[in-house]
C-alpha atoms as an extended CHARMM CRD file, in Angstrom:
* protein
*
       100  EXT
         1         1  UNK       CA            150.1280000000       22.0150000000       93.2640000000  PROA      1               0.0000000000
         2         2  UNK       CA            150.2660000000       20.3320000000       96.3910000000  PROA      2               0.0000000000
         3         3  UNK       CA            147.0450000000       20.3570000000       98.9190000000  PROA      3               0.0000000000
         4         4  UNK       CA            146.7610000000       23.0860000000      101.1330000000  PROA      4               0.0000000000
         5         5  UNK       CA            144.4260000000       21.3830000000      103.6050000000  PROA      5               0.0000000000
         6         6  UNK       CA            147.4160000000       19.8410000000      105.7510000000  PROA      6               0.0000000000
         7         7  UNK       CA            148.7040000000       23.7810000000      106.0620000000  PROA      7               0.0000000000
         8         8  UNK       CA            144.8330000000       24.9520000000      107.0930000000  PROA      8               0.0000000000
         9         9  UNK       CA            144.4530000000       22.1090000000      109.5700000000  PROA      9               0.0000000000
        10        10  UNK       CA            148.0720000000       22.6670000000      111.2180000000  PROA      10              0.0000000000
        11        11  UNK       CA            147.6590000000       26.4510000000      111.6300000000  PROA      11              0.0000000000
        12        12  UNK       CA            144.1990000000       25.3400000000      113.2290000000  PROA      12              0.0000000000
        13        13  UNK       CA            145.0190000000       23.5420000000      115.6540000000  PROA      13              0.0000000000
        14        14  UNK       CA            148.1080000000       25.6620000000      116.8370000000  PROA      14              0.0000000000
        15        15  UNK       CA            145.4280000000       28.3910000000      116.8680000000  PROA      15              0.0000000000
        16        16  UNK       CA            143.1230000000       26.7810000000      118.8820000000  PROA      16              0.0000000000
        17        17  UNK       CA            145.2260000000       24.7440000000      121.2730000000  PROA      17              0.0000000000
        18        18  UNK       CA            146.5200000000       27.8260000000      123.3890000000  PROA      18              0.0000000000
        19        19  UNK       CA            142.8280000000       28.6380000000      123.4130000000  PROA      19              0.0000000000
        20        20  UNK       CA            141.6890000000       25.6890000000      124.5580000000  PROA      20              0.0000000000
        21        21  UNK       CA            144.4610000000       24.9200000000      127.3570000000  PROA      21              0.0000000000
        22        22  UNK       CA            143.6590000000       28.0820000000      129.6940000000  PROA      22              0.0000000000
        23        23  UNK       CA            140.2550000000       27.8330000000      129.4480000000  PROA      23              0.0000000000
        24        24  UNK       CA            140.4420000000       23.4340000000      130.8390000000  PROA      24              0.0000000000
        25        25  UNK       CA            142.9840000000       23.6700000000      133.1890000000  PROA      25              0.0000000000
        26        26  UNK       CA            141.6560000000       27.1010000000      134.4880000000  PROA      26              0.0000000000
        27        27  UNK       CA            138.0650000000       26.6500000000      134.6250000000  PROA      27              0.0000000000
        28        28  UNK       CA            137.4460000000       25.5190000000      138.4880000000  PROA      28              0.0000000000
        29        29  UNK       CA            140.2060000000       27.9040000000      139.6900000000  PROA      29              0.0000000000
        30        30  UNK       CA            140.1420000000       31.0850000000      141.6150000000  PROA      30              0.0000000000
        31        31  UNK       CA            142.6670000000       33.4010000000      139.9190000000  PROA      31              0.0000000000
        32        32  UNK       CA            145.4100000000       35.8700000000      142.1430000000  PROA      32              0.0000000000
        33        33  UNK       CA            143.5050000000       39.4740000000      141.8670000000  PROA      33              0.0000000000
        34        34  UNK       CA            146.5660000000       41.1280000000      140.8400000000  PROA      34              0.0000000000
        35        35  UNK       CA            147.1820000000       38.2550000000      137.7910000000  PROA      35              0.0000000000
        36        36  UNK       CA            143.1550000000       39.0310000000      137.2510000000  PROA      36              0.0000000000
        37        37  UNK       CA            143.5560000000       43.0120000000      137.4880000000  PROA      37              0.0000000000
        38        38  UNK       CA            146.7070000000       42.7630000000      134.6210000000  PROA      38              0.0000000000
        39        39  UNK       CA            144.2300000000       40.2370000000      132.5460000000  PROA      39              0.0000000000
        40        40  UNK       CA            142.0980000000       42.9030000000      132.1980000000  PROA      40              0.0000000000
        41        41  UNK       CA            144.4070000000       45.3300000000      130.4390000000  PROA      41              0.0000000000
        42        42  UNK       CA            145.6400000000       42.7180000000      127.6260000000  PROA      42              0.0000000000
        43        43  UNK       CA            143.0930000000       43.9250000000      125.3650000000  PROA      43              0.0000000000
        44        44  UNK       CA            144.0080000000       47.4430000000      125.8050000000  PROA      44              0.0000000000
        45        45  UNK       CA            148.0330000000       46.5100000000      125.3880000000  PROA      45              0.0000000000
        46        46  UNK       CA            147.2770000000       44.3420000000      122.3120000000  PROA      46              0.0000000000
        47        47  UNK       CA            144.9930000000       46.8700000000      120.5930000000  PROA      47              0.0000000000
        48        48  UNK       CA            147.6540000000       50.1420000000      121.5890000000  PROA      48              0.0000000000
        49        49  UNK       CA            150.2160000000       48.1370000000      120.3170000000  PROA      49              0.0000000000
        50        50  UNK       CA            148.7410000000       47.7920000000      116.8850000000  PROA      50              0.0000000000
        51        51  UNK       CA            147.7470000000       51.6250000000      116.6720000000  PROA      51              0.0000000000
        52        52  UNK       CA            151.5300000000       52.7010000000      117.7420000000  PROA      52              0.0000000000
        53        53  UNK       CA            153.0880000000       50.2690000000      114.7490000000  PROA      53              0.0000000000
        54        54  UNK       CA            150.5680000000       51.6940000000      112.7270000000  PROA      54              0.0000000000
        55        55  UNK       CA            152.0240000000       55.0900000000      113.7450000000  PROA      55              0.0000000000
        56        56  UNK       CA            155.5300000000       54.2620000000      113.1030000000  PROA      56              0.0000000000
        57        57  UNK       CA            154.9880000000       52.6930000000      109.2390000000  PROA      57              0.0000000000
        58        58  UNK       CA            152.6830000000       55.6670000000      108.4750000000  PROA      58              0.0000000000
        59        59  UNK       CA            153.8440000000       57.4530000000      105.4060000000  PROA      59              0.0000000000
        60        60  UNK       CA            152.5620000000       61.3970000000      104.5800000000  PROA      60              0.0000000000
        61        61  UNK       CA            149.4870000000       60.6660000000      102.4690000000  PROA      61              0.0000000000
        62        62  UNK       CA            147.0620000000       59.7530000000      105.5920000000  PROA      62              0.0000000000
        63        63  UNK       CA            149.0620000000       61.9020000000      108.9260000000  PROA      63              0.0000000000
        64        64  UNK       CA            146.3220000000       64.3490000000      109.3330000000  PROA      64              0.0000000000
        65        65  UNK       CA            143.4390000000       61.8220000000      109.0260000000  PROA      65              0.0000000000
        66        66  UNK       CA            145.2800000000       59.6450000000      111.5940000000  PROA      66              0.0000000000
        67        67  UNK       CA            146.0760000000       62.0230000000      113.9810000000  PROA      67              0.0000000000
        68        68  UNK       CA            142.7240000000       63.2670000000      114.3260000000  PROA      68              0.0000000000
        69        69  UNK       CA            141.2040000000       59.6910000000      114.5600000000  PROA      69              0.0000000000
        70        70  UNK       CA            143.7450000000       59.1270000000      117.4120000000  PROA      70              0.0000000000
        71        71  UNK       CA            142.7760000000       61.8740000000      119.6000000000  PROA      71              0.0000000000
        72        72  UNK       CA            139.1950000000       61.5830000000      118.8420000000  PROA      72              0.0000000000
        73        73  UNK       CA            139.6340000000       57.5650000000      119.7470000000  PROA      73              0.0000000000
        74        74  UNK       CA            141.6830000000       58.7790000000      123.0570000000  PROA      74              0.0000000000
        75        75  UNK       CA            139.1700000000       61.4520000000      124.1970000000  PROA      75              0.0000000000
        76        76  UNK       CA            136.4470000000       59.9640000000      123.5410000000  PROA      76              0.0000000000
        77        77  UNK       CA            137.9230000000       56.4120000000      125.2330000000  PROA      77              0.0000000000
        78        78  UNK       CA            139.2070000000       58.2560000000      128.0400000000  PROA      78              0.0000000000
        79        79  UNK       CA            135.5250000000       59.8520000000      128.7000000000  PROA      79              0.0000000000
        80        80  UNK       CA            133.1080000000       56.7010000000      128.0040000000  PROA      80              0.0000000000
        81        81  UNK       CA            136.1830000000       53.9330000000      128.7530000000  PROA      81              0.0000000000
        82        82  UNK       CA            134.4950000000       51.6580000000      126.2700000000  PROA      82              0.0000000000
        83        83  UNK       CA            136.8240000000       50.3870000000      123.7420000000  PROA      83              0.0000000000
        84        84  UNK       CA            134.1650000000       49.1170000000      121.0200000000  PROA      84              0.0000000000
        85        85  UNK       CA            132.8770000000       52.8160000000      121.2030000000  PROA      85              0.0000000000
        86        86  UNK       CA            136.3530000000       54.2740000000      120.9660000000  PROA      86              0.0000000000
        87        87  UNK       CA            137.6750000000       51.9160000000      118.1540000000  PROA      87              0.0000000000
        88        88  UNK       CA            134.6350000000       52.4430000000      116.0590000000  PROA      88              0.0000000000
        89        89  UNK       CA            134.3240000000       56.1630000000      116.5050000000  PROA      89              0.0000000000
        90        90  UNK       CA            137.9360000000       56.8140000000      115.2680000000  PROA      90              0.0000000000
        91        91  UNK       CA            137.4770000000       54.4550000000      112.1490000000  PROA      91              0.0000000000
        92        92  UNK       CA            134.3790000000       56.6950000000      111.1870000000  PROA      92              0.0000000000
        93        93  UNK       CA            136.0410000000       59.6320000000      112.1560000000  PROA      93              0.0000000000
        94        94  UNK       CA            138.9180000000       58.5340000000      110.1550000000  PROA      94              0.0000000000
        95        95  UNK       CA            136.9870000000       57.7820000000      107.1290000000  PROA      95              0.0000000000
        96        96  UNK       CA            135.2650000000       61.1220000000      106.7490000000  PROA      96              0.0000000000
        97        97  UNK       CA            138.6580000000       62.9660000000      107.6710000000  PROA      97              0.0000000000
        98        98  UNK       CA            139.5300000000       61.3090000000      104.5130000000  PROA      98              0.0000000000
        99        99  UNK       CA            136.9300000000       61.4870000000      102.1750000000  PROA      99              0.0000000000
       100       100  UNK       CA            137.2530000000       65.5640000000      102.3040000000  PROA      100             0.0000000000
């Protein structure tokens, strides 16, 4: 079997690089408000993005427990606007919808 250590240490370091670049060249640099203001919402995109594939590749067995979690995770988010909170809250919601 052959070592897997060259794999770990490539995948690594074309983790970390795009990381790493930003955050050097960008450091002493005031950023364009608008390019600031749509920075913001990556998190939101990326995290939305997951929930809606998620929504697409569901099969029948969990549909109830998921919708619930989803509007209980939108209300609440819409209400408090603190994603930790949201996220969270719909897991646990999700988890006792399903252990009924």
């Amino acid at each position: 079997m052959k070592s897997y250590l060259p794999l770990i240490l490539g995948m690594a370091a074309v983790t970390y690089i795009p990381r790493l670049l930003p955050l050097i060249t960008l450091t002493n640099r005031e950023l364009n408000p608008l390019l600031r203001r749509f920075l913001t919402y990556i998190p939101y995109t990326a995290l939305s993005t997951i929930i809606v594939k998620g929504l697409i590749d569901l099969n029948g067995s969990m549909l109830v427990a998921t919708f619930i979690g989803l509007v209980f995770g939108g209300v609440l988010s819409w209400f408090k606007g603190n994603m930790v909170l949201s996220v969270g809250a719909s897991i646990i919601a999700t988890f006792f919808i399903l252990q009924m």
